[in-house]
C-alpha positions as CSV (number, residue, x, y, z in Angstrom):
1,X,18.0,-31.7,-0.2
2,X,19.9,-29.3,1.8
3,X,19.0,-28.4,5.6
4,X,20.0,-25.6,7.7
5,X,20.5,-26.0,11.7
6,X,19.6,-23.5,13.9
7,X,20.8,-23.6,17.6
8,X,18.7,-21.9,20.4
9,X,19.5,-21.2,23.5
10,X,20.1,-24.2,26.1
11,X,22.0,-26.0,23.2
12,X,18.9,-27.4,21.7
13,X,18.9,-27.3,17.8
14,X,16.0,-27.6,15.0
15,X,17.0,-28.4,11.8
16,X,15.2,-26.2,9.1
17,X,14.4,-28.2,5.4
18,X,15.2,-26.3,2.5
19,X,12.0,-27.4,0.7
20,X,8.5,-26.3,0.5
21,X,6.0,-28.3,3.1
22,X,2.5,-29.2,2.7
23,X,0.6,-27.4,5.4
24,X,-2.8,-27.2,5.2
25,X,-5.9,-26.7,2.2
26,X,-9.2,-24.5,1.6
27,X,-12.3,-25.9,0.8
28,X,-12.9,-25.8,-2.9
29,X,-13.5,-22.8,-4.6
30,X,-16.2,-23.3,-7.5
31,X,-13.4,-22.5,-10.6
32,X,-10.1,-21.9,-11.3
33,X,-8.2,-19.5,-9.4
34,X,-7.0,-16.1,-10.7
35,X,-5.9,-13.9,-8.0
36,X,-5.1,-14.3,-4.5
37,X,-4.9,-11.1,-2.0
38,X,-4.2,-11.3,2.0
39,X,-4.0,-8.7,5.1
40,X,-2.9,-9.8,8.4
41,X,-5.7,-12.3,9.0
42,X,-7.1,-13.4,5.9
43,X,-7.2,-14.3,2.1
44,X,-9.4,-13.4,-0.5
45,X,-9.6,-16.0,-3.6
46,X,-11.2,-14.8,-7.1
47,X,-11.3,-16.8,-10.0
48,X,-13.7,-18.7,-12.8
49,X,-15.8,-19.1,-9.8
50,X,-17.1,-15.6,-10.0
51,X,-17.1,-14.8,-6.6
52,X,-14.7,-13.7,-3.7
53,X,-13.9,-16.1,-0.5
54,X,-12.6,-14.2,2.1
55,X,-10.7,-17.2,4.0
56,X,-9.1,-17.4,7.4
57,X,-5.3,-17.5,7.1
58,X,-5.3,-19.5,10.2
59,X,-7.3,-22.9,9.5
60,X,-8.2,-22.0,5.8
61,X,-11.7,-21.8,6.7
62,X,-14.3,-19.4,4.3
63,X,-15.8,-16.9,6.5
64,X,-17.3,-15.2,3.9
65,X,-18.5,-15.1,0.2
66,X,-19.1,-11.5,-2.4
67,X,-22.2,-11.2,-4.5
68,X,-21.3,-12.8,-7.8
69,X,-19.2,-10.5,-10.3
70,X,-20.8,-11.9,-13.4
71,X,-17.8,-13.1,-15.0
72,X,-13.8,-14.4,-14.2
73,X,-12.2,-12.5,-11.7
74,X,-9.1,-11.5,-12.9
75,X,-7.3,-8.9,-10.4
76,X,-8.2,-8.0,-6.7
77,X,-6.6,-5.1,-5.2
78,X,-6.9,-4.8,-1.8
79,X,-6.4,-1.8,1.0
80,X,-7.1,-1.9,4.7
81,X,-10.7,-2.1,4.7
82,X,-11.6,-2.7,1.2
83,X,-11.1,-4.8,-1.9
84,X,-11.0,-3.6,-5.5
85,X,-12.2,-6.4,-7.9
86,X,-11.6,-6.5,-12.3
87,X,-12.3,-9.2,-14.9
88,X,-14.4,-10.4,-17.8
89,X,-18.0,-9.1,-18.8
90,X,-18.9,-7.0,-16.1
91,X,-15.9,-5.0,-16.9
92,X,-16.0,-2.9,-13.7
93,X,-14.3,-2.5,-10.8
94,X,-16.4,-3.6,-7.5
95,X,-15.6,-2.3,-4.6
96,X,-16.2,-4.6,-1.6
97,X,-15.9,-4.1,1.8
98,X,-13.6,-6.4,3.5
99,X,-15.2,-7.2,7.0
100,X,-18.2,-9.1,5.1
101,X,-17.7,-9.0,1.2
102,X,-20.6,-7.2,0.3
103,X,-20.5,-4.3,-2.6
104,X,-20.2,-0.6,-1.8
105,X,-19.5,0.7,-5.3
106,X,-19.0,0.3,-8.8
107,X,-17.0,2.3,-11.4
108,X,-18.1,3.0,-14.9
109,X,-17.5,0.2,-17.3
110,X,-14.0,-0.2,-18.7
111,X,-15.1,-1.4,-21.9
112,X,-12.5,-4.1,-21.6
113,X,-11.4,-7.4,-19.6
114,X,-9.8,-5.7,-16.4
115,X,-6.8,-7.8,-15.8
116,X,-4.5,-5.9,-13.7
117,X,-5.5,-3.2,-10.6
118,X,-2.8,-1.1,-8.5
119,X,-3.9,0.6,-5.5
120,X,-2.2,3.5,-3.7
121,X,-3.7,6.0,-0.4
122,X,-6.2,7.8,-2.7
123,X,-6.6,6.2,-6.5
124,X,-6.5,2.8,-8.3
125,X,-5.1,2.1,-11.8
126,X,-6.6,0.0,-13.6
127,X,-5.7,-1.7,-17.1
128,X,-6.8,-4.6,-19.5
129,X,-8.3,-5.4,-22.9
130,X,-9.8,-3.9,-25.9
131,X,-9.7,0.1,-24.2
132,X,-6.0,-0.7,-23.3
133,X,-5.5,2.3,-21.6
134,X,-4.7,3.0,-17.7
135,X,-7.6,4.2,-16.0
136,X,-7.3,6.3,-12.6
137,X,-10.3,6.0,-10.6
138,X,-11.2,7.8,-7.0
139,X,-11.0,4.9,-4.4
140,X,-13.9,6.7,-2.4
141,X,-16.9,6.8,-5.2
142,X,-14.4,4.9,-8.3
143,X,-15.2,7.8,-10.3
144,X,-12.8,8.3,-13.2
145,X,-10.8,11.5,-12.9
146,X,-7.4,10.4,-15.8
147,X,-7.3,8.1,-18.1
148,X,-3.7,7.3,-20.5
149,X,-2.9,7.1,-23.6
150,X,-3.1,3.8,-25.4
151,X,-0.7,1.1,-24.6
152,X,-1.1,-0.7,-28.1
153,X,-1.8,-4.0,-26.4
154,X,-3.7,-5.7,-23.4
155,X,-2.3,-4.5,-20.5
156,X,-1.5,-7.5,-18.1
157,X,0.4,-5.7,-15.5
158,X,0.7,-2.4,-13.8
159,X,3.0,-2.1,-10.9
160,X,3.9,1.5,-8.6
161,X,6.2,3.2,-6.8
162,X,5.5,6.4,-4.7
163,X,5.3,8.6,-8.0
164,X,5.1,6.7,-11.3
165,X,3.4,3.6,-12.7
166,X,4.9,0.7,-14.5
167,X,3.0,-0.9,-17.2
168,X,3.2,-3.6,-19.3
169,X,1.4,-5.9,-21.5
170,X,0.5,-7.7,-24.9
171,X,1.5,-6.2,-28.6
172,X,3.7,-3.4,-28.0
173,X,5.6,-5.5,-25.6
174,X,7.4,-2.7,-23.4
175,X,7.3,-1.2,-20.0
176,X,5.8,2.3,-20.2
177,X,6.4,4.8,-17.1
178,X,3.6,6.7,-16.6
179,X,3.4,9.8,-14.5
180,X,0.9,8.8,-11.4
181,X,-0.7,12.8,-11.1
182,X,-2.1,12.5,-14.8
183,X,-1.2,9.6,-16.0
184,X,1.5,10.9,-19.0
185,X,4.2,8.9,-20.4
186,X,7.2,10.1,-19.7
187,X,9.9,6.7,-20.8
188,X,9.3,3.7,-21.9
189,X,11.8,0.4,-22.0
190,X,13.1,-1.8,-24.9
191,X,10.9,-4.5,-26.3
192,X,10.7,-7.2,-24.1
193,X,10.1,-9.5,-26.9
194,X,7.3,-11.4,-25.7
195,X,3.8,-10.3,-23.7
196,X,4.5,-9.1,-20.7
197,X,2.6,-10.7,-17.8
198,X,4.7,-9.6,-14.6
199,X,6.4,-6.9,-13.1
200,X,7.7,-6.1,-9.7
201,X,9.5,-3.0,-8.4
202,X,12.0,-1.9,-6.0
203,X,14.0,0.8,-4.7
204,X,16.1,0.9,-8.0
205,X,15.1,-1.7,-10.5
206,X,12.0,-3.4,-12.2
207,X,11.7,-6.7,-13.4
208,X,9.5,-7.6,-16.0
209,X,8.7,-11.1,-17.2
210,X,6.7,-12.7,-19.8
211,X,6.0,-15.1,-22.6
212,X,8.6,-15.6,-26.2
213,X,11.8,-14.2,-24.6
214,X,10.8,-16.3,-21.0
215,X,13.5,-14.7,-19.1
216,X,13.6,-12.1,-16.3
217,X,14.8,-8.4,-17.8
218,X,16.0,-6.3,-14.7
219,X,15.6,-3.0,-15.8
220,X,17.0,0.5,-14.4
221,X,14.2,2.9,-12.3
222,X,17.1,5.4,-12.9
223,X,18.6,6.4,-16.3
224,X,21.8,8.4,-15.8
225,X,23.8,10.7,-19.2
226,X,27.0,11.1,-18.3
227,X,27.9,14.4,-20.4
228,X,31.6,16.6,-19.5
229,X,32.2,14.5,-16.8
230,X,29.0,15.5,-15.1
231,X,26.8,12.9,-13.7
232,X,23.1,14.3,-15.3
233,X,19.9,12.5,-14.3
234,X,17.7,12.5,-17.2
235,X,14.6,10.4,-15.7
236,X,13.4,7.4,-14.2
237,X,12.5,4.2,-16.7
């Protein structure tokens, strides 16, 4: 085990573990546990259970329990005073309000296990099974105002920057970038080789993980033709 030592000021020095500490535990919750969301002061736990637990980050307390979704929670999405909630059955999104958990809304049904929702200022994007398509919903009735083309697969993960959406999922085994305004395809990756069940973004690369291949692809946001010594940009993938 490594250790890295940190002097203050006054000469004293703590010595910081390079390992991962037990520090504290939540009640049970009543299944397995699916997604985990937090803001500056709390968690909220979905799962098997079929409920929320909104959960003080401090002492891991539950301060607070949602209705019960009728089915797995698979994906909560959260913003700074509500939480968007997908999964199994119902096959809606809930929308929740954070201070106490109870429901405010409900979009139409997705006709599909919802296992991935992204959020932004004004919509969520929602994706799953069996309609496999992106969904853009209002987030302030979740009325439906774009849905995408199909992805050819399960969607299991949809990631955003401030323009375009990154999607990914089971079957056809890519990233597609869609366009945010209307939800077009504009690029799309190489074959990952495997379902894709993660993907994270930054300022200039996506990386995508998944099952078969089992390996982290880092892939380019920015695609560049280089064409008479001219430095082109052709689009984002």
């Amino acid at each position: 085990m490594g250790e890295a030592i940190i002097t203050r000021r006054g000469g004293a020095s703590l010595k910081e573990a390079n390992e991962i500490i037990f520090s504290a535990e939540s009640s049970k919750y009543s299944g397995s546990i699916h997604s985990i969301v937090l803001d500056d002061n709390y968690l909220y736990v979905g799962g098997s259970g079929y409920t929320v637990h909104k959960i003080n980050k401090s002492d891991l307390n539950k301060v607070a329990e949602s209705i019960d979704y009728g089915d797995y929670i698979r994906s909560i999405a959260a913003d700074d005073n509500y939480l968007y909630v997908g999964g199994s059955t119902t096959q809606k999104v809930y929308k929740l309000n954070k201070l106490n958990l109870t429901k405010v809304a409900e979009s139409i049904s997705y006709d599909g296990d919802i296992y991935s929702i992204a959020v932004d200022d004004n919509y969520l994007y929602v994706g799953g099974g069996t309609t496999q398509k992106v969904y853009k919903l209002n987030k302030s009735n979740l009325t439906k105002v774009a849905e995408s083309i199909s992805y050819g697969g399960t969607i299991y993960s949809i990631t955003a920057d401030d323009n375009y959406l990154y999607v990914g999922g089971g079957t056809t085994q890519k990233v597609y970038k869609l366009n945010k305004s209307n939800l077009t395809k504009v690029a799309e990756s190489i074959s990952y080789d495997g379902d894709i069940y993660s993907i994270a973004v930054d300022d200039n690369y996506l990386y995508v993980g998944g099952d078969t291949t089992r390996r982290v692809y880092r892939l380019y946001r920015v695609a560049y033709l280089y064409k008479n010594l001219k430095l082109v940009v052709i689009g984002r993938v």
